[in-house]
C-alpha positions as CSV (number, residue, x, y, z in Angstrom):
1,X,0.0,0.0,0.0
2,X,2.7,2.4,0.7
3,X,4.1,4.5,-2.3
4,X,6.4,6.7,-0.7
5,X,9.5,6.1,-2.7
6,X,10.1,9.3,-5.1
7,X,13.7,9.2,-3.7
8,X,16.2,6.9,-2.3
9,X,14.8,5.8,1.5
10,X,16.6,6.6,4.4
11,X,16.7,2.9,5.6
12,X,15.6,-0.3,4.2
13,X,14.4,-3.4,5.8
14,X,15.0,-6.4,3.3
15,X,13.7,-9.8,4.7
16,X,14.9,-8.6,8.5
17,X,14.2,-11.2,11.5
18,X,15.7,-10.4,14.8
19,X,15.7,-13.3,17.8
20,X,16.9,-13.0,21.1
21,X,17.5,-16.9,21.3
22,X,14.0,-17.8,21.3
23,X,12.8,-18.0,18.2
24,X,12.4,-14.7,15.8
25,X,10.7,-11.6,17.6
26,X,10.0,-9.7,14.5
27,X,10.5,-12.1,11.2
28,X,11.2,-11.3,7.7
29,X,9.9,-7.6,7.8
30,X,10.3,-5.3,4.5
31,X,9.8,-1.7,4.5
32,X,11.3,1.6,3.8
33,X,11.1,4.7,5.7
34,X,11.5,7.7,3.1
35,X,12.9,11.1,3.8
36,X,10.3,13.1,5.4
37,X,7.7,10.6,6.4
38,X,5.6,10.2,9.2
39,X,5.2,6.9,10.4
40,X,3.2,4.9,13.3
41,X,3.8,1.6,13.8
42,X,1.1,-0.6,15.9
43,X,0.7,-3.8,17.2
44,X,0.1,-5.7,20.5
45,X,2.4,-5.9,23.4
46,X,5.3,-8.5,22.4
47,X,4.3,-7.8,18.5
48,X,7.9,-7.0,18.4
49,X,7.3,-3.3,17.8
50,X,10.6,-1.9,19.8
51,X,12.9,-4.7,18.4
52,X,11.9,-3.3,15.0
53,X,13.2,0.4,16.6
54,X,16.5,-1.5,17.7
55,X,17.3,-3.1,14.1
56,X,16.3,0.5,13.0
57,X,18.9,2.2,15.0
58,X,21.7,-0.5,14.7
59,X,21.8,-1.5,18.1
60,X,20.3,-5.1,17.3
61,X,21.6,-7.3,14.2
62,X,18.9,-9.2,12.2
63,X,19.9,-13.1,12.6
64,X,18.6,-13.2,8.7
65,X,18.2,-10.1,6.1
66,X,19.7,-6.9,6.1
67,X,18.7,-3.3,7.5
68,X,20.4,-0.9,5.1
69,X,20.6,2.7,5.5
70,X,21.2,5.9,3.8
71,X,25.2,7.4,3.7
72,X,25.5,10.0,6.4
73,X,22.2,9.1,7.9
74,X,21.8,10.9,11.2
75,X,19.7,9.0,13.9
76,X,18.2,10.1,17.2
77,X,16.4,8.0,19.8
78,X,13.6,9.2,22.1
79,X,13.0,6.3,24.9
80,X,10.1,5.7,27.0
81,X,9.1,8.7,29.7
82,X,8.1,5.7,31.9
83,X,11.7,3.7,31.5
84,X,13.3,7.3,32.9
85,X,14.7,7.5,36.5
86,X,13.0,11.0,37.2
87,X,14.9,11.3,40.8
88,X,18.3,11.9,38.9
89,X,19.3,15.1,39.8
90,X,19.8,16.8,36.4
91,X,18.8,19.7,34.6
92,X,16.6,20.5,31.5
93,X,20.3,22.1,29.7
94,X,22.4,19.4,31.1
95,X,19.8,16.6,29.8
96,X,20.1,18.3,26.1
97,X,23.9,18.7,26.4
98,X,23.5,14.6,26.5
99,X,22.7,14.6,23.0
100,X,25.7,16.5,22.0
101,X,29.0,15.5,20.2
102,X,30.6,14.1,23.3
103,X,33.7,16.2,22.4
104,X,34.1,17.3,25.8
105,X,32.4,16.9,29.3
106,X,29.9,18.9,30.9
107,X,30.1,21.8,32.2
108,X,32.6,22.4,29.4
109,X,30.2,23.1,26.8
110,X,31.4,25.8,23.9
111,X,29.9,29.5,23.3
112,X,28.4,27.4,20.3
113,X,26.9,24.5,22.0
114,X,25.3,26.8,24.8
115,X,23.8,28.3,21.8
116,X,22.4,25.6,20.3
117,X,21.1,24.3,22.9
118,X,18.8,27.4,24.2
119,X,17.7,27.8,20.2
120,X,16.6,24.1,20.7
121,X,14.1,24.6,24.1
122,X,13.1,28.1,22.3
123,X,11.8,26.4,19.6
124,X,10.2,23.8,21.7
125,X,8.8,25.9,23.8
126,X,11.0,25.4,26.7
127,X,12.7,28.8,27.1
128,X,13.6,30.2,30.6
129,X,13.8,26.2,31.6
130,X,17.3,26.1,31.3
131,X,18.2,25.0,35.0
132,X,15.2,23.4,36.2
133,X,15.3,20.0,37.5
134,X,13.5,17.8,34.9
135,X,11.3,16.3,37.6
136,X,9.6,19.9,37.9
137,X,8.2,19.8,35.0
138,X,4.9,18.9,33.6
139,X,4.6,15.1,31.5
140,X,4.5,17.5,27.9
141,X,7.7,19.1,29.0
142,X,9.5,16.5,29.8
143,X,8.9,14.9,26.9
144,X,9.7,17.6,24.9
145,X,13.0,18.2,26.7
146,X,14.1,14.5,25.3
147,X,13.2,15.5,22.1
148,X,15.6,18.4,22.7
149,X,18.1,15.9,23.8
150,X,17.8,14.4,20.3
151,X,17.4,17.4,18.0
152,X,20.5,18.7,19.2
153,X,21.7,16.2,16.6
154,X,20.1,17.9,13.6
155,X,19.0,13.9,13.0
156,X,17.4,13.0,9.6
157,X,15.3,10.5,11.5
158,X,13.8,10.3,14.5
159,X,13.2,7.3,16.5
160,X,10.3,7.5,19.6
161,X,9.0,4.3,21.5
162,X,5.6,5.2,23.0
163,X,5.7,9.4,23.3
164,X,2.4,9.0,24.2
165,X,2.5,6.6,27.0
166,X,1.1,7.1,30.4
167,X,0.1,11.2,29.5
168,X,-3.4,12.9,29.6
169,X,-5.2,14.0,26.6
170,X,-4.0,17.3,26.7
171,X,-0.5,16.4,26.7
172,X,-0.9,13.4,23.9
173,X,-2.1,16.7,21.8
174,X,0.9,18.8,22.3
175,X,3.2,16.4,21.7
176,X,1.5,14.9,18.6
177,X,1.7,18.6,17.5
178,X,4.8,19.3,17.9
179,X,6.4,16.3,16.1
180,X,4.0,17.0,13.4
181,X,6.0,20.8,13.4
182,X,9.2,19.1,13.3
183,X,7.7,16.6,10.2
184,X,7.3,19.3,8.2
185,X,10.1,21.4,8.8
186,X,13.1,21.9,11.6
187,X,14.4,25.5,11.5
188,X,17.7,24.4,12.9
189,X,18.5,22.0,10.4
190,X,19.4,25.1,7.7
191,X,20.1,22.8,4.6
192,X,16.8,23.7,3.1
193,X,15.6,20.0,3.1
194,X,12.2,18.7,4.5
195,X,11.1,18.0,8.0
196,X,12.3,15.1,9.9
197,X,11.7,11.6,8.9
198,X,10.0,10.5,12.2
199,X,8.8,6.8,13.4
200,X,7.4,6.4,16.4
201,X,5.6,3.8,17.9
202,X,2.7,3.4,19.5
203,X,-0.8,1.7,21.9
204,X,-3.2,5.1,21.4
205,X,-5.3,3.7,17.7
206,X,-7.5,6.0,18.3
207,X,-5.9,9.2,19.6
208,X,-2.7,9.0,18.0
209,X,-2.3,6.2,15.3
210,X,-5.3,7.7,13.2
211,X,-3.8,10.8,12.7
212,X,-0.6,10.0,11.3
213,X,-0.1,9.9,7.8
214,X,1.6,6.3,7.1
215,X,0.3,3.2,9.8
216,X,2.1,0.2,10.0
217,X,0.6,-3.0,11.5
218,X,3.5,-5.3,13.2
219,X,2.7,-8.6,14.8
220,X,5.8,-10.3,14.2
221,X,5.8,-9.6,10.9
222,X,4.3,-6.7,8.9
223,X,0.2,-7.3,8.7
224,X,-0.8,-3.8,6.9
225,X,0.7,-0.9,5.9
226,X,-0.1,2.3,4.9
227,X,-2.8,5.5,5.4
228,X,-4.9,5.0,8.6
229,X,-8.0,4.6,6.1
230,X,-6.0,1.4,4.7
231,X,-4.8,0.2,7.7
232,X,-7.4,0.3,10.8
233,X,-10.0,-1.9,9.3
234,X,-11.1,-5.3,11.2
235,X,-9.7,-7.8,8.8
236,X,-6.1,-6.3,9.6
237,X,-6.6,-4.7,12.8
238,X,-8.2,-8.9,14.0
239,X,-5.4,-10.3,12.2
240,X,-2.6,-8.0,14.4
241,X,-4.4,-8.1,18.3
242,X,-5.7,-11.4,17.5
243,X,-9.9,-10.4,18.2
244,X,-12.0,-9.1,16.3
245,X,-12.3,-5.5,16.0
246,X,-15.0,-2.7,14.7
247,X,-14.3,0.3,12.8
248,X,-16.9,2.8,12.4
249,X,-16.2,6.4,10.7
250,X,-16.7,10.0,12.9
251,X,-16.0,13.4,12.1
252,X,-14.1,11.9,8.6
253,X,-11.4,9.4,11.0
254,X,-11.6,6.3,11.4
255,X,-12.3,5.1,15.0
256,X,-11.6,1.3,16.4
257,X,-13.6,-0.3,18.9
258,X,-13.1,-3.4,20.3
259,X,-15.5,-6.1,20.8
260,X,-17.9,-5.0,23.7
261,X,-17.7,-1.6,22.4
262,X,-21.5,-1.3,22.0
263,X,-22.3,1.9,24.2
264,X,-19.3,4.1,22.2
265,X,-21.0,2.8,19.4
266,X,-24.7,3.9,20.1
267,X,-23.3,7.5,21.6
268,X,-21.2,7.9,18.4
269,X,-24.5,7.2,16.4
270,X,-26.6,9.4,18.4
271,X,-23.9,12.5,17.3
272,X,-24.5,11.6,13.8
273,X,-28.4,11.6,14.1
């Protein structure tokens, strides 16, 4: 389903398992992740969906196939808020200084770097933060204070395992914003190029997955993949989670219901009366 090859990708997944010993976790998986794009991918817990992240950033080796990526490809990784050890005492500008060249060791940091690091939290909204402790801040800051940490690597593509996970609504929202700001164009890249490639995965169907321009459906292997309108419907959707699931169209999106899902369904159908 996915036609997003008008130029060279920035990696390539050719026939790619990965195993940890007991048996493949993700097996035989093609795809291509093009400059630019915007990409979700789905799938139940154990569906192999941060393995895939691994082979993507190199730090697991398929045991068959080949990852492939583009010359000069620059990476950056966001983790998990909820893998983070928030009781470490560190600071919003010493958590981006992380991300940096490790030319030298904090507090060291050049005229430049300093720099480039406050016109990073500027443009994500995190000015005047510079030497708060990280666990001050709210779950939307945080967050975008690790994706400070990784654009201070002007990355071509960026990697994020669950943004979303464990926030409120309003917090989902911002972040889901500001990554599609950064999609569509970084200011601090200067090379005149589009956006950041981003892939990210993700649980939220519903309040993040349906938004995003390209869906990928992983269990083990890929089920689906490409716009949310091609991707969340039940015979794909039962065939990744393993039960059946109901789709039903709101507002122009698609929405996903599980089985049981009778009284969403019947207020959804009383807004469309």
């Amino acid at each position: 389903m996915n036609s997003a090859e008008a130029t060279p990708p920035l990696v390539r997944f050719d026939h790619v398992s990965c195993s940890y010993g007991n048996g493949p976790v993700i097996e035989n998986v093609d795809l291509t992740v093009a400059r630019g794009e915007f990409v979700g991918i789905v799938g139940p817990s154990g569906s192999g969906k941060t393995t895939l992240l691994r082979a993507m950033l190199g730090s697991v080796k398929p045991v068959h196939g080949s990852v492939m990526w583009s010359p000069s490809l620059r990476v950056a990784y966001v983790p998990q808020l909820e893998t983070l050890d928030w009781n470490f005492p560190v600071t919003v500008s010493e958590v981006v200084a992380m991300g940096r060249p490790q030319r030298s060791w904090w507090p060291r940091l050049q005229p430049s770097e300093k720099s480039e690091i406050q016109r990073v939290l500027e443009h994500l909204g995190l000015a005047g933060l510079w030497s708060r402790h990280i666990r001050e801040l709210s779950g939307g800051q945080q967050q975008r204070v690790f994706l400070a940490r990784a654009l201070i690597q002007k990355p071509d593509l960026l990697v994020l395992d669950e943004p979303t996970a464990g926030v409120d609504v309003r917090t989902r929202h911002e972040v889901l914003h500001v990554l599609a700001d950064l999609n569509e164009l970084h200011p601090d890249r200067g090379d005149g190029e589009s956006g950041i490639a981003i892939v990210l995965t993700t649980h939220d169907l519903n309040g993040l997955a349906a938004h995003l321009p390209r869906l990928i459906c992983l269990n083990r292997n890929v089920v689906a993949d490409g716009s949310p309108s091609e991707v969340l419907k039940p015979y794909f959707l039962e065939r990744t989670y393993g039960a059946p699931m109901e789709v039903l169209q709101h507002g122009g999106m698609p929405v996903v219901l599980e089985q049981g899902g009778d009284e969403l369904r019947l207020r959804l159908s009383r807004r469309g009366a």
